[in-house]
mmCIF file of the C-alpha atoms, coordinates in Angstrom:
data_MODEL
# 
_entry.id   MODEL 
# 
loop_
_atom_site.group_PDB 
_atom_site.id 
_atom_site.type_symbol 
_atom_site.label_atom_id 
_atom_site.label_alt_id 
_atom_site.label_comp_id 
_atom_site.label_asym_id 
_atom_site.label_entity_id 
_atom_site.label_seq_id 
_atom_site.pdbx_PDB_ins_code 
_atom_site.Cartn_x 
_atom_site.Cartn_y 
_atom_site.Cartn_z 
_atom_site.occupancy 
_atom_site.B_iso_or_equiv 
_atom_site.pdbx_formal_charge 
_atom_site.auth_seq_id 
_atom_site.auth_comp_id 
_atom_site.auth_asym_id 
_atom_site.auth_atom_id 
_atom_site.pdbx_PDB_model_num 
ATOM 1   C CA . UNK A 1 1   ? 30.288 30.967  -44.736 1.00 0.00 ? 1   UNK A CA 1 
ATOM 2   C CA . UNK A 1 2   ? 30.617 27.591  -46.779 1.00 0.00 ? 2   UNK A CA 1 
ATOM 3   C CA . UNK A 1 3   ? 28.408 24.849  -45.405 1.00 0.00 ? 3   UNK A CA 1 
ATOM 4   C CA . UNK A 1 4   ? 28.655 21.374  -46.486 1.00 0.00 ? 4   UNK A CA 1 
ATOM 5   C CA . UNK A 1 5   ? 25.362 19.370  -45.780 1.00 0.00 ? 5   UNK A CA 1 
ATOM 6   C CA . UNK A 1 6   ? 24.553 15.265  -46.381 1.00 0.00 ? 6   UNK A CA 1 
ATOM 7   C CA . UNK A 1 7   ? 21.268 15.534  -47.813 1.00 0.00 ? 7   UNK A CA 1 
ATOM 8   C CA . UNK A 1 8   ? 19.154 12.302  -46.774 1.00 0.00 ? 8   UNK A CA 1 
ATOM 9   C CA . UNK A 1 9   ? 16.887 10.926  -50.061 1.00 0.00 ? 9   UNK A CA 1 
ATOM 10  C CA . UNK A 1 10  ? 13.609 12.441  -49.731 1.00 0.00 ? 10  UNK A CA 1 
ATOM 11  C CA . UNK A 1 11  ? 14.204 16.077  -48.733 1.00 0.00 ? 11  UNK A CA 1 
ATOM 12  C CA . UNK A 1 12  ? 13.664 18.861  -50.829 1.00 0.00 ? 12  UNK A CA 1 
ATOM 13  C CA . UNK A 1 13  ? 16.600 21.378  -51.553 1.00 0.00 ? 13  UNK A CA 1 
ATOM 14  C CA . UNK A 1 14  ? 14.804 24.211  -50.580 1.00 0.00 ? 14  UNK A CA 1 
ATOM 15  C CA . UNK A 1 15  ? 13.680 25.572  -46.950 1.00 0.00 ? 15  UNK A CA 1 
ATOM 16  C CA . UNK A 1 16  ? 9.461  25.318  -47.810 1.00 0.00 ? 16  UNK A CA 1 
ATOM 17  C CA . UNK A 1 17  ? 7.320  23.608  -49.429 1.00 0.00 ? 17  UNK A CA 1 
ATOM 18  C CA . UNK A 1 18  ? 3.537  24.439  -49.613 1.00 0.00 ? 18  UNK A CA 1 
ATOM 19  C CA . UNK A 1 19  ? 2.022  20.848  -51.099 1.00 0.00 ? 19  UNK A CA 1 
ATOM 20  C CA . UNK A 1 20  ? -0.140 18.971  -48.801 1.00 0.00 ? 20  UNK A CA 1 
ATOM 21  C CA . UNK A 1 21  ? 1.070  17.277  -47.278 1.00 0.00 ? 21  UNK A CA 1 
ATOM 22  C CA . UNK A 1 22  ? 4.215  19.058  -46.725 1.00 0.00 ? 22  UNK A CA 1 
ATOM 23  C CA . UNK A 1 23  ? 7.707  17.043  -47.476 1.00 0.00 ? 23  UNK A CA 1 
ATOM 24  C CA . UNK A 1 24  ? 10.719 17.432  -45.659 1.00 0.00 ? 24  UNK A CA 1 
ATOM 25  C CA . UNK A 1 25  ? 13.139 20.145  -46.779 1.00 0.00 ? 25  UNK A CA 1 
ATOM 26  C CA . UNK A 1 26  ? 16.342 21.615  -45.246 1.00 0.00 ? 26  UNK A CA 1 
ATOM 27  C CA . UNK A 1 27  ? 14.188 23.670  -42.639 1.00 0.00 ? 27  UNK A CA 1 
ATOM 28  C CA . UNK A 1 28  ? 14.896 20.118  -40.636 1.00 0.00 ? 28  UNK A CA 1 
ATOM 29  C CA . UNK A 1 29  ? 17.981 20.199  -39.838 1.00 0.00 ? 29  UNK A CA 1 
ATOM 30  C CA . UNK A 1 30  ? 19.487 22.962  -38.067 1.00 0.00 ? 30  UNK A CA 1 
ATOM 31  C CA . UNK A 1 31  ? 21.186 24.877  -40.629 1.00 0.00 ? 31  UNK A CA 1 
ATOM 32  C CA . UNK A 1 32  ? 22.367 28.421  -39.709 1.00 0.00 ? 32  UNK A CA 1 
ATOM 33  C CA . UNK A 1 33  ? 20.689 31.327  -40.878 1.00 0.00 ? 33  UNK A CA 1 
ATOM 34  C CA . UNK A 1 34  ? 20.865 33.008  -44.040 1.00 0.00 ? 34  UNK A CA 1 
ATOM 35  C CA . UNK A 1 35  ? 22.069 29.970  -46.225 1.00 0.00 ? 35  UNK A CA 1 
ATOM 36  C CA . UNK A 1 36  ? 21.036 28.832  -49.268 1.00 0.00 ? 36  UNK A CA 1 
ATOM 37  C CA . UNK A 1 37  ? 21.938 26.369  -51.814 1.00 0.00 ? 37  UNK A CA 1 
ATOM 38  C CA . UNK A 1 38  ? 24.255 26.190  -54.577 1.00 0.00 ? 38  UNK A CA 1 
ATOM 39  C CA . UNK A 1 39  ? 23.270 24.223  -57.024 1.00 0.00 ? 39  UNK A CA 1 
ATOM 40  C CA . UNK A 1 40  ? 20.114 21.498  -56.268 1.00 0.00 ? 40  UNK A CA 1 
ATOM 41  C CA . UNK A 1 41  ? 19.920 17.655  -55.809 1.00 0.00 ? 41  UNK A CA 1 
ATOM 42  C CA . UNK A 1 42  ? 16.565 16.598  -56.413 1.00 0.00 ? 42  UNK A CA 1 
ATOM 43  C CA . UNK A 1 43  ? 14.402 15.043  -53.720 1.00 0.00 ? 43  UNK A CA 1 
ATOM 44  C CA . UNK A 1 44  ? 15.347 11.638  -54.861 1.00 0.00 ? 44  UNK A CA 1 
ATOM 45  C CA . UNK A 1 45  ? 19.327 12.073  -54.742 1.00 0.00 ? 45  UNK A CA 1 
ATOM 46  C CA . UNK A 1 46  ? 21.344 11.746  -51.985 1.00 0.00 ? 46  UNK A CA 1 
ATOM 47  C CA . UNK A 1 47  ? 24.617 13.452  -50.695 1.00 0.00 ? 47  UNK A CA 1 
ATOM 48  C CA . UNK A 1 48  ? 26.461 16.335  -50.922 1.00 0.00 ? 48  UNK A CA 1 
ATOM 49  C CA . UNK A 1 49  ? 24.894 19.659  -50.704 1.00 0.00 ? 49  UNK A CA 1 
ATOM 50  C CA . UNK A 1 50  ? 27.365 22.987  -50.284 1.00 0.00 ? 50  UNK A CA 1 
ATOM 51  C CA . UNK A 1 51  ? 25.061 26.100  -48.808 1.00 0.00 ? 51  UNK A CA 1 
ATOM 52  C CA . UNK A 1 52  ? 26.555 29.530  -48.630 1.00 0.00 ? 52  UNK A CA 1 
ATOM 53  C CA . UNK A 1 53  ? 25.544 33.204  -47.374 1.00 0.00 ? 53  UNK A CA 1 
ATOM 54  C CA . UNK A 1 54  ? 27.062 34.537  -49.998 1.00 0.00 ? 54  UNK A CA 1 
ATOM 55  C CA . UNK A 1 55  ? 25.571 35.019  -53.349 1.00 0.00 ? 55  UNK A CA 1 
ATOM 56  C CA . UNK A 1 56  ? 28.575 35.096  -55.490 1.00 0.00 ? 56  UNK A CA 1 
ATOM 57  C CA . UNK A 1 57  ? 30.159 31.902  -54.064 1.00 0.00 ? 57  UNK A CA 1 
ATOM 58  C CA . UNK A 1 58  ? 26.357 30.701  -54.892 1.00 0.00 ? 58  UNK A CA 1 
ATOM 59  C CA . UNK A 1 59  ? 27.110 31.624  -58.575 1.00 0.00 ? 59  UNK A CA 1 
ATOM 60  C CA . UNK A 1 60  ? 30.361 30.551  -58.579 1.00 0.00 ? 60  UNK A CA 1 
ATOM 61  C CA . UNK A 1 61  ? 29.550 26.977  -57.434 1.00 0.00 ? 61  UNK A CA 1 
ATOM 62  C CA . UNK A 1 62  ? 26.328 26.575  -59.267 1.00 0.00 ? 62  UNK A CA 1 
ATOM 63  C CA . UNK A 1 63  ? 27.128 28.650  -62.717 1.00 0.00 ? 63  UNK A CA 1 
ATOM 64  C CA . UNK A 1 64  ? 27.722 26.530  -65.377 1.00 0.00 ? 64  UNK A CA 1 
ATOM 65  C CA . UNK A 1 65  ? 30.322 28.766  -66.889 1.00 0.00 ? 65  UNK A CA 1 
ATOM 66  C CA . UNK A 1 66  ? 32.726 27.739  -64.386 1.00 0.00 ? 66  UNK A CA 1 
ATOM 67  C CA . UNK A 1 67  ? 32.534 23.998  -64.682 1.00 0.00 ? 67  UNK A CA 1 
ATOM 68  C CA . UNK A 1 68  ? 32.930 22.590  -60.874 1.00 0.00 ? 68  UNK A CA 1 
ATOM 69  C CA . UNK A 1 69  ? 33.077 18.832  -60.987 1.00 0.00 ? 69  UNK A CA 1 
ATOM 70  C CA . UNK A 1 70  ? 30.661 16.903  -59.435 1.00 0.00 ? 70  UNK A CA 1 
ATOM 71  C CA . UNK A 1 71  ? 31.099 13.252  -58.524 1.00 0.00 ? 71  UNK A CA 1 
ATOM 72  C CA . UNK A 1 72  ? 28.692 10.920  -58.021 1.00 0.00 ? 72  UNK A CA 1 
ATOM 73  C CA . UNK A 1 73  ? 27.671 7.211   -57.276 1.00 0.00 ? 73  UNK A CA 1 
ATOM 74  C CA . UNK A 1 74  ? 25.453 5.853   -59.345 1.00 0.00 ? 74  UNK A CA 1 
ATOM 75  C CA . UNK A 1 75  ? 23.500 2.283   -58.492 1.00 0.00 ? 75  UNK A CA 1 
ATOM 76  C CA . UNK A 1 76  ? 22.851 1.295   -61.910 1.00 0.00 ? 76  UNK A CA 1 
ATOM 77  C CA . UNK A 1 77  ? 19.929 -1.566  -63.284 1.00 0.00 ? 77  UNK A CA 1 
ATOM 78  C CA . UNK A 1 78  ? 22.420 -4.053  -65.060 1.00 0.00 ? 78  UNK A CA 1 
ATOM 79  C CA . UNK A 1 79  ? 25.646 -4.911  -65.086 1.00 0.00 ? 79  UNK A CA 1 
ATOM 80  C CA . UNK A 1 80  ? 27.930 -2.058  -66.387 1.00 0.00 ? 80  UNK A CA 1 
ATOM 81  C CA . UNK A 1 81  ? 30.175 -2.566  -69.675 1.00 0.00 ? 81  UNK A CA 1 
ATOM 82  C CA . UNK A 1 82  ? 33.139 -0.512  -70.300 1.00 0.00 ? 82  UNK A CA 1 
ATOM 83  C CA . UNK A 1 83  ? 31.551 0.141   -73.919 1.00 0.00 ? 83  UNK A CA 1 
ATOM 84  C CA . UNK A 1 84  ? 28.771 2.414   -72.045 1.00 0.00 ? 84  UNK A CA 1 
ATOM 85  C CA . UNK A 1 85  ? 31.521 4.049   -69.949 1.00 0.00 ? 85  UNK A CA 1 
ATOM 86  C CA . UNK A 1 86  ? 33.547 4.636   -73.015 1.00 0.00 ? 86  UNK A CA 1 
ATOM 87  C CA . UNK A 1 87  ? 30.026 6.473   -74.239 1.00 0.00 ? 87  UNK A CA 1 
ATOM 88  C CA . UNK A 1 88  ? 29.754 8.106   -71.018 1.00 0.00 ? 88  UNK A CA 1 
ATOM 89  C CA . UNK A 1 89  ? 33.468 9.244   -71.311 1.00 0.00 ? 89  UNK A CA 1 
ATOM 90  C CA . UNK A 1 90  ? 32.949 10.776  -74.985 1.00 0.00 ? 90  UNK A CA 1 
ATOM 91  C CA . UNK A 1 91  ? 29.243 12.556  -74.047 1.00 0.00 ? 91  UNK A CA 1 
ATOM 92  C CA . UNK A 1 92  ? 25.978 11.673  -74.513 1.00 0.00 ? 92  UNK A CA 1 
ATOM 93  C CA . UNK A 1 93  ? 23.594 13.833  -76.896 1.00 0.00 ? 93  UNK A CA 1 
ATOM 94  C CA . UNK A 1 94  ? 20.230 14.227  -74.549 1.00 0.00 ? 94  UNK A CA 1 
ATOM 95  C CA . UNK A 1 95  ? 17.287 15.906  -75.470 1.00 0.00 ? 95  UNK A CA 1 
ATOM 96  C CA . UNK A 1 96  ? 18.710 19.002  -74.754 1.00 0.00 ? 96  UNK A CA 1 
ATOM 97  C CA . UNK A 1 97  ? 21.655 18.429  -76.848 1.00 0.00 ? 97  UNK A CA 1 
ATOM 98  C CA . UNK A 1 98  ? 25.131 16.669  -75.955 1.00 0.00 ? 98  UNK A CA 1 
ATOM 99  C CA . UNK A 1 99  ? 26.400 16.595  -72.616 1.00 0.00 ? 99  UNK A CA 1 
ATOM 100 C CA . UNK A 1 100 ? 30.584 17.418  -72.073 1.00 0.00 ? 100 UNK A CA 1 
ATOM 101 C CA . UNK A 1 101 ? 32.464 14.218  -71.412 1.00 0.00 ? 101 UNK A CA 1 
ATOM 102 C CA . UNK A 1 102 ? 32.193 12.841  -67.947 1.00 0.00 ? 102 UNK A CA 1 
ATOM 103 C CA . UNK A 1 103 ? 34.594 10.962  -66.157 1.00 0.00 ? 103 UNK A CA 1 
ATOM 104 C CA . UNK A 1 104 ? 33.050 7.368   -65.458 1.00 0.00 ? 104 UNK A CA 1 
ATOM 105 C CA . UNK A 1 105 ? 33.916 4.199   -64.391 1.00 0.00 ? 105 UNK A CA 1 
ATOM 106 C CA . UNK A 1 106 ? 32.855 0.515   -63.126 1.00 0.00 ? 106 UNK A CA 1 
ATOM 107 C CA . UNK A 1 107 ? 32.754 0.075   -59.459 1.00 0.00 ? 107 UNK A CA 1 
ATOM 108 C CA . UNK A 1 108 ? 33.105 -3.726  -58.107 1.00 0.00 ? 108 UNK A CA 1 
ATOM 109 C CA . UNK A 1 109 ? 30.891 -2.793  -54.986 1.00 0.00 ? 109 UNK A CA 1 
ATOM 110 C CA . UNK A 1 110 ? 29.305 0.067   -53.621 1.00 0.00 ? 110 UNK A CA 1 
ATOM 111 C CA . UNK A 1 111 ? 31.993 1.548   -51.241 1.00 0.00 ? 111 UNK A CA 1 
ATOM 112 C CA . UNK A 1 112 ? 32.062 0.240   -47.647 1.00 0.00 ? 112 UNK A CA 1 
ATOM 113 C CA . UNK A 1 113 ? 31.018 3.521   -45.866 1.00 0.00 ? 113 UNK A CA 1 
ATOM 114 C CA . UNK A 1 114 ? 28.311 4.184   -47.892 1.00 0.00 ? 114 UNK A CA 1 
ATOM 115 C CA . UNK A 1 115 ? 25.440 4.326   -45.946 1.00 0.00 ? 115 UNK A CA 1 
ATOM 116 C CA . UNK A 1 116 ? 22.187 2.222   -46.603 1.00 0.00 ? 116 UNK A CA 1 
ATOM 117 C CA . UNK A 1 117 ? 19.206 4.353   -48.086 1.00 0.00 ? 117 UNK A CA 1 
ATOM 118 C CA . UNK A 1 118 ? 15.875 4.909   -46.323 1.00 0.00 ? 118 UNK A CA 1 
ATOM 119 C CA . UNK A 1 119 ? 13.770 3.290   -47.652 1.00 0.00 ? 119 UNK A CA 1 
ATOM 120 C CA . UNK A 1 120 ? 15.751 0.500   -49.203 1.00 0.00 ? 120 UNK A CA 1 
ATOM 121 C CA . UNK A 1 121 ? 16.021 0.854   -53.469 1.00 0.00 ? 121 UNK A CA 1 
ATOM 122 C CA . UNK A 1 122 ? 13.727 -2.601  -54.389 1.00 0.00 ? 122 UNK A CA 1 
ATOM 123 C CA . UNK A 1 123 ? 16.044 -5.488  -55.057 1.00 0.00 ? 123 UNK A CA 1 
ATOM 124 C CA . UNK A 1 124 ? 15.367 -7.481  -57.595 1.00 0.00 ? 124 UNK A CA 1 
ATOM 125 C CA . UNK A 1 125 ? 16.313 -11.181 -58.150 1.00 0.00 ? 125 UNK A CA 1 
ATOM 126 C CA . UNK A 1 126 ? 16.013 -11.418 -61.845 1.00 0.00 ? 126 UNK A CA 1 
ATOM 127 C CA . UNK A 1 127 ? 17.777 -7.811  -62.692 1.00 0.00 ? 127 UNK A CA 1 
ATOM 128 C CA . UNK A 1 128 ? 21.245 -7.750  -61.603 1.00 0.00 ? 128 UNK A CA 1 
ATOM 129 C CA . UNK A 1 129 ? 22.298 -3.871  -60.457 1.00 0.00 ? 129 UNK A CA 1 
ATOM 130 C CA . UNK A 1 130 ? 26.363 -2.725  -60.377 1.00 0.00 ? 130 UNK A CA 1 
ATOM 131 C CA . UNK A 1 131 ? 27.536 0.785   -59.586 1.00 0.00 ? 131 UNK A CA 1 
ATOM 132 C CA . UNK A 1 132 ? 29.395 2.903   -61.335 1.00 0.00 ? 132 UNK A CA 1 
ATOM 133 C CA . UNK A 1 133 ? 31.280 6.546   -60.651 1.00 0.00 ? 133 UNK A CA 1 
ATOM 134 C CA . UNK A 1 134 ? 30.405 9.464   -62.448 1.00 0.00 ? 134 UNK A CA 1 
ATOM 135 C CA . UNK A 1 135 ? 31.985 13.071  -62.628 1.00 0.00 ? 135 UNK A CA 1 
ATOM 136 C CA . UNK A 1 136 ? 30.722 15.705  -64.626 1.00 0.00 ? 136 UNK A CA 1 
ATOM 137 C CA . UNK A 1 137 ? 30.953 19.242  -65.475 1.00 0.00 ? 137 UNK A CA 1 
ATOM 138 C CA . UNK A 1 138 ? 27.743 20.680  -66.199 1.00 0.00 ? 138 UNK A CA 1 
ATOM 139 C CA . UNK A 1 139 ? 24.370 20.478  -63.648 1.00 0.00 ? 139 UNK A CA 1 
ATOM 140 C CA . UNK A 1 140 ? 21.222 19.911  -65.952 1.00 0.00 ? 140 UNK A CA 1 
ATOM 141 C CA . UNK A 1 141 ? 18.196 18.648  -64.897 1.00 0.00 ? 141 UNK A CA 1 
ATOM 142 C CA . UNK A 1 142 ? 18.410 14.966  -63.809 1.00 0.00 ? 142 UNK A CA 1 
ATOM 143 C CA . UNK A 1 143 ? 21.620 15.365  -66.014 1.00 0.00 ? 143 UNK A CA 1 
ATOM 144 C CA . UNK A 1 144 ? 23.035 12.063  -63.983 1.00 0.00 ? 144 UNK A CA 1 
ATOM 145 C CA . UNK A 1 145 ? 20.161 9.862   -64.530 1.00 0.00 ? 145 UNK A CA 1 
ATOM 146 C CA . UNK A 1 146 ? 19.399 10.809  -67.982 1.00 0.00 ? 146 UNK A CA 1 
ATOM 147 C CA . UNK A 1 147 ? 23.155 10.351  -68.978 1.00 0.00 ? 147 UNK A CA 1 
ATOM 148 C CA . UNK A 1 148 ? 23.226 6.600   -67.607 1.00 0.00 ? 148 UNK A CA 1 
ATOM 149 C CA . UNK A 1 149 ? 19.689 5.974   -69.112 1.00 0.00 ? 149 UNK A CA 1 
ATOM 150 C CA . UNK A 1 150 ? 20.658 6.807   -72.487 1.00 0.00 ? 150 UNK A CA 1 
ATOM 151 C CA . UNK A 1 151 ? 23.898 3.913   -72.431 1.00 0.00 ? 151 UNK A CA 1 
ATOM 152 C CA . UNK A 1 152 ? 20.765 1.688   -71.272 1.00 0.00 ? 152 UNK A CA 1 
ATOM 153 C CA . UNK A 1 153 ? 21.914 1.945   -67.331 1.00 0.00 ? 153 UNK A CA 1 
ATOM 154 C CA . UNK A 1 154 ? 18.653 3.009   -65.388 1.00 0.00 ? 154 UNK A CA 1 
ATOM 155 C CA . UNK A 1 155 ? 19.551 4.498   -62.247 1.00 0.00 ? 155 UNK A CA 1 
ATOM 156 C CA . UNK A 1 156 ? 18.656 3.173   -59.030 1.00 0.00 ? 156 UNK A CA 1 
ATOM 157 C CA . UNK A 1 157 ? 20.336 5.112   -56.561 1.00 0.00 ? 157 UNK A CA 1 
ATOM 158 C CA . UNK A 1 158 ? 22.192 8.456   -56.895 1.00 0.00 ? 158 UNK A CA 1 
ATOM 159 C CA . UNK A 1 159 ? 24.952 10.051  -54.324 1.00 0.00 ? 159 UNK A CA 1 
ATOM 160 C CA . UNK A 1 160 ? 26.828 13.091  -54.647 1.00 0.00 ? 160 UNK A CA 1 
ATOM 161 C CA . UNK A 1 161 ? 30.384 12.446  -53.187 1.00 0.00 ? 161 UNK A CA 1 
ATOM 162 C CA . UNK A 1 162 ? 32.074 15.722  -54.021 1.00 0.00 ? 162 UNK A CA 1 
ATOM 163 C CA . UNK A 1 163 ? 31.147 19.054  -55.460 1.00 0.00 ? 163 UNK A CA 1 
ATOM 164 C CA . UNK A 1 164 ? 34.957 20.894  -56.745 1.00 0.00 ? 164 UNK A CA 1 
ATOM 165 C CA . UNK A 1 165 ? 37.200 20.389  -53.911 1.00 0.00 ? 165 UNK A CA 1 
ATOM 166 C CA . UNK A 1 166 ? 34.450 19.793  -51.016 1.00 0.00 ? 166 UNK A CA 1 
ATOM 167 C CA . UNK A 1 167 ? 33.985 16.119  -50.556 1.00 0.00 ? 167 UNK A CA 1 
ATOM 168 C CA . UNK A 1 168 ? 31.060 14.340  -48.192 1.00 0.00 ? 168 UNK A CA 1 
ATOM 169 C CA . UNK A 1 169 ? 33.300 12.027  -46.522 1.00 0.00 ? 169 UNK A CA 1 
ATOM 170 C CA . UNK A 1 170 ? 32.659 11.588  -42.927 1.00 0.00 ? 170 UNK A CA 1 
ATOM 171 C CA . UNK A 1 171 ? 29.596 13.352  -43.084 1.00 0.00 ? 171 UNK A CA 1 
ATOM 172 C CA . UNK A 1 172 ? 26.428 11.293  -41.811 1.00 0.00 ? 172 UNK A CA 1 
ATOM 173 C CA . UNK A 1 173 ? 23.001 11.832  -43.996 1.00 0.00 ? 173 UNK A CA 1 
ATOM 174 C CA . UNK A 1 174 ? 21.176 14.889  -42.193 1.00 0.00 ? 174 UNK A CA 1 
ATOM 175 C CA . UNK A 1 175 ? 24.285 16.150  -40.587 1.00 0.00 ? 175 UNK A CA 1 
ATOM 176 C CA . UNK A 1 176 ? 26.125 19.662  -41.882 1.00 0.00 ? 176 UNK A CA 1 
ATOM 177 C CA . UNK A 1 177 ? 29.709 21.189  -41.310 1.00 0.00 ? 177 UNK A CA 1 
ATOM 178 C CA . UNK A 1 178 ? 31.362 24.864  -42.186 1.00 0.00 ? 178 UNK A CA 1 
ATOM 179 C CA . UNK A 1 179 ? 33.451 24.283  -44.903 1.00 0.00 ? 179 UNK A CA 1 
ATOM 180 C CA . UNK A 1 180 ? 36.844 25.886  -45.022 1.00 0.00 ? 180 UNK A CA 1 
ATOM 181 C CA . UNK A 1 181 ? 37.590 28.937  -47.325 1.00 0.00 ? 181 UNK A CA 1 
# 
């Protein structure tokens, strides 16, 4: 069983949590029995989250040897350049050495059926914000956000739209569907 889930901003990718108080995880929101994540999004991303019974689909999705793409919208501080997509495009050497070249481009708007987040990223008068879309290949730790920080694009908001062929659209935040395959 392939389950694709909209994870709302705030909720832990895991089905406990033990701090006090406790934070939401997917325990909330009905999720059949016996799944459990491939891959993560951290408690401050948003979007697409596949679950699976079956620990070598887990792998599959999650491993970096096989290189799913993940696509993502990214709310960026600043107005985005196509020089700092072209860096984006040719990798970025983190602190955990380079990344692989990501697919990445400007976005005039964020798309219309993009939801709005809860609670509301701060706007700013003075500090302009644009979005951008991101695919990558790898899944390191805050991989997304450190990526855009490093061509001087602090990330506001992050949404995962797709992970491989599964894609989020039509899928409300908190709601889940089986997946075909």
């Amino acid at each position: 069983m392939l389950i694709a889930f909209n994870k709302p901003y705030g909720v832990l990718t895991q089905f406990t949590d033990r701090s006090e108080p406790p934070r939401p995880t997917l325990a909330g929101f009905g999720l059949p029995a016996g799944v459990y994540a491939a891959g993560r999004l951290d408690a401050d991303s948003e979007g697409l989250l596949l679950l699976s019974d079956d620990g070598a689909r887990i792998a599959q999705i999650s491993s970096p040897k096989f290189k799913w793409p993940k696509t993502y919208l990214v709310q960026v501080e600043g107005v985005p350049e196509e020089a700092q997509m072209a860096q984006l495009r040719a990798g970025i050497t983190l602190n955990d050495g380079p990344t692989l070249p990501a697919q990445a481009h400007i976005l005039a708007n964020a798309p219309d059926w993009l939801w709005p987040r809860d609670p509301p990223v701060r706007f700013r008068k003075r500090v302009p914000d644009g979005w951008i879309e991101l695919t990558i290949k790898e899944g390191r730790n805050r991989q997304v956000r450190r990526m855009c920080a490093a061509v001087g694009l602090p990330c506001l908001r992050l949404v995962r739209i797709s992970v491989g062929p599964h894609r989020l659209e039509g899928l409300p935040p908190g709601h889940w569907r089986q997946e075909p395959g």
